[in-house]
C-alpha positions in Angstrom: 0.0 0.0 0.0 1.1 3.8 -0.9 1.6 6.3 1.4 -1.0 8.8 1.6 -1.1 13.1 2.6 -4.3 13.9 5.0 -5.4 16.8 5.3 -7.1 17.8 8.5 -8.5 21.0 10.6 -6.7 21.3 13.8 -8.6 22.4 17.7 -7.8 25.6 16.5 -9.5 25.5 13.2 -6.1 25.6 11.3 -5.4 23.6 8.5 -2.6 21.0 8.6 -1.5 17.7 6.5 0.6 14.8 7.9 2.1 12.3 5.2 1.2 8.5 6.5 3.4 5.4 5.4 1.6 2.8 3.8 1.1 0.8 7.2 -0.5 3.8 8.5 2.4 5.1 10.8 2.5 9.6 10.6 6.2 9.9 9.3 5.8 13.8 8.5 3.8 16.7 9.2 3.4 20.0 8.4 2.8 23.1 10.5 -0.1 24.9 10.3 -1.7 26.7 7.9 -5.0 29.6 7.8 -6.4 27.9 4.9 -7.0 24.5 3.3 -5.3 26.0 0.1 -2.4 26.6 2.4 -2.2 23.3 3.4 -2.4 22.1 0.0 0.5 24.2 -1.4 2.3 22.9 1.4 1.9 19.4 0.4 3.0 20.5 -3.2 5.9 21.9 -1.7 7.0 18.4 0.1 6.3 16.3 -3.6 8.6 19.1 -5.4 11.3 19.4 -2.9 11.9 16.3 -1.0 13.5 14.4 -3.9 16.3 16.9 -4.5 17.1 17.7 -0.4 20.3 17.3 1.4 19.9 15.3 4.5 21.9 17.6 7.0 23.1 15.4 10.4 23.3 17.9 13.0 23.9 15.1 16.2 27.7 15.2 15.6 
């Protein structure tokens, strides 16, 4: 099974998205957002720029 993006309204009312592995387990998500469209953009964001990012250890 995929992994999916949800999109969800917060207690607040704010709009936020979480990216699930395919066995259901959160493994991202994204801070939060006045409107649903902001949310969405946000998601766009993750697809377009994951792929090319750096993975920066900052533990050492």
């Amino acid at each position: 099974m995929a992994g999916k993006f949800e999109v969800y309204s917060d207690a607040q009312g704010k709009f936020r998205f979480r990216l699930k592995a395919g066995n259901g387990e959160i493994i991202a998500v994204g801070e939060a957002y006045e409107s649903k469209a902001g949310a969405l953009n946000g998601i766009e964001s993750v697809k377009e720029n994951a792929p090319q990012a750096e993975i920066v250890d900052t533990t050492a």
